[in-house]
N, C-alpha and C positions, 0 to 999 in steps of 0.2 A: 103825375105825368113826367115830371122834371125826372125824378127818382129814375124812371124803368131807362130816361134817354140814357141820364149818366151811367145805368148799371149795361144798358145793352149795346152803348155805342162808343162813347168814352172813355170808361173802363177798358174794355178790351182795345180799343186802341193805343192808349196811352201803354199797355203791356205790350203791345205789338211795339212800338215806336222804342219804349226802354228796352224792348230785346233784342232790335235790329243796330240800332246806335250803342249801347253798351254792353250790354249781354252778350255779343256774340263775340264780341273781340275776347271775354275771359276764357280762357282754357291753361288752365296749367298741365301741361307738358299731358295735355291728351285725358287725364284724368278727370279737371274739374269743367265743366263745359252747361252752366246753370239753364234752366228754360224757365223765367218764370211766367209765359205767358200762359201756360198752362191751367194757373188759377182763376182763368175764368172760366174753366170746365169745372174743376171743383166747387167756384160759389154760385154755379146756375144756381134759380129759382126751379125746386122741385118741382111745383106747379104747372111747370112748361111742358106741352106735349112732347113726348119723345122724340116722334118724326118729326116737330120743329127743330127739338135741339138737336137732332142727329144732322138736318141740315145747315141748319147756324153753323154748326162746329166745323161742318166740310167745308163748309164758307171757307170761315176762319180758319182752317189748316191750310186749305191751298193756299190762302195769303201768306200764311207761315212758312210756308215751303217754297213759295215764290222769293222772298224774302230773305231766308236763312238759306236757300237752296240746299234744302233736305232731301231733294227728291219724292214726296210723297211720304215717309217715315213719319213725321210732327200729325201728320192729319191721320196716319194709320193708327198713330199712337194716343190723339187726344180723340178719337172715335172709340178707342178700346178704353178708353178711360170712362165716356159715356156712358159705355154700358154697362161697366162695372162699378161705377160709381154709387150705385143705387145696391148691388150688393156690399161693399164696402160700409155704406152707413146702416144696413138693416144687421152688418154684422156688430159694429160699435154701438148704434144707437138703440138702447131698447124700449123708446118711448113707441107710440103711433107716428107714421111717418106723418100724416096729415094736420100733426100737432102744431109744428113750425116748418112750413115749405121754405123758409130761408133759415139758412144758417148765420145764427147768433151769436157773438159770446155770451151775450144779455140770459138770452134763454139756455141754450146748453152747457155753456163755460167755456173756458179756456182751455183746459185738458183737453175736452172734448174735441174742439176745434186746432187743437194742434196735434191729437194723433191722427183725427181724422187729415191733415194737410200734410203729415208724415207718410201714412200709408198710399194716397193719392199719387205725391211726388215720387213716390219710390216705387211704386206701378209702374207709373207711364214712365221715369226714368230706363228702367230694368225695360219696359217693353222697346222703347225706344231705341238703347244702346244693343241689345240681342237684335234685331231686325238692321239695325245697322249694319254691324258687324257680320253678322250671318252666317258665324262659324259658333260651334260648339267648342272647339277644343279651348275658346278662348274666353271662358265661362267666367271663371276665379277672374281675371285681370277685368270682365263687363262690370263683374258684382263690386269688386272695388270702384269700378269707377262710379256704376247707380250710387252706392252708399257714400261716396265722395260729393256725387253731384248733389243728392239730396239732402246731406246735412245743412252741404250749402245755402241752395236754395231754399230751406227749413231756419236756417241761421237770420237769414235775408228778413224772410216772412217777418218770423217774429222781431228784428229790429224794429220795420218798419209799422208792426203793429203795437210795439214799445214806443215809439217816438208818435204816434195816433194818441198813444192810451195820454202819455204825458201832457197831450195838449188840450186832449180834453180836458182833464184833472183842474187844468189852470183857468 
């Protein structure tokens, strides 16, 4: 029970609170502009009915958006990430999905769990920045900024799950 509090309530706050105090202040020159609250759409528990997670997440978008005052974008964008999210891994993962409803590095690896957090971030980046911006012609300057945003927030990740690995080791 401890488990699901931290994973359902905690967790996601604690990204909400790092993205509202820290996270939003970075933007270099309109290019780099991180979201990492995002990652608590990608490590849902499979397991979860969909119509719960589609509501969860609108939840948590409109917080997000109240917050970061996105307008509605964050929640349009980590809903599209919902639903895609389940294609994304049937495309990476070729195990049974019902094999491991949480994502591991234990079980799937490392690779795994980081191109799957690559492809993630750089969805909802790319959906996010084009819905923003809302112009075509400013496509090349959106794509650099997704692949900017997302190295980043891809950099971030694995620090911080560098400086996890280390401490367990010890």
């Amino acid at each position: 029970m401890r488990l699901n509090f931290i994973s359902f309530f905690l967790y996601p706050l604690l990204l909400l609170l790092s993205q509202i105090l820290f996270f939003q202040n970075i933007n270099f020159n309109g290019l780099i502009n991180p979201h990492i609250y995002l990652f608590v759409v990608l490590f849902l528990p499979r397991d979860i009915n969909l119509s719960f997670q589609f509501l969860m997440i609108f939840v948590y978008g409109l917080i997000v958006d109240y917050f970061c005052l996105t307008d509605g974008i964050a929640t349009f964008s980590l809903l599209l990430l919902v639903l895609f999210r389940f294609l994304i891994l049937k495309i990476i993962y070729n195990k049974d999905e019902s094999e491991a409803p949480v994502l591991n590095r234990e079980i799937q690896g490392y690779a795994f769990i980081f191109r799957y957090v690559f492809i993630g971030v750089f969805f909802y980046h790319l959906t996010f920045f084009l819905v923003e911006s809302f112009k075509f012609y400013d496509i090349l300057y959106n794509l650099m900024r997704t692949i900017l945003t997302t190295v980043f927030v891809v950099l971030f990740y694995s620090l911080i799950n560098f400086i996890y690995l280390s401490k367990q080791k010890k």
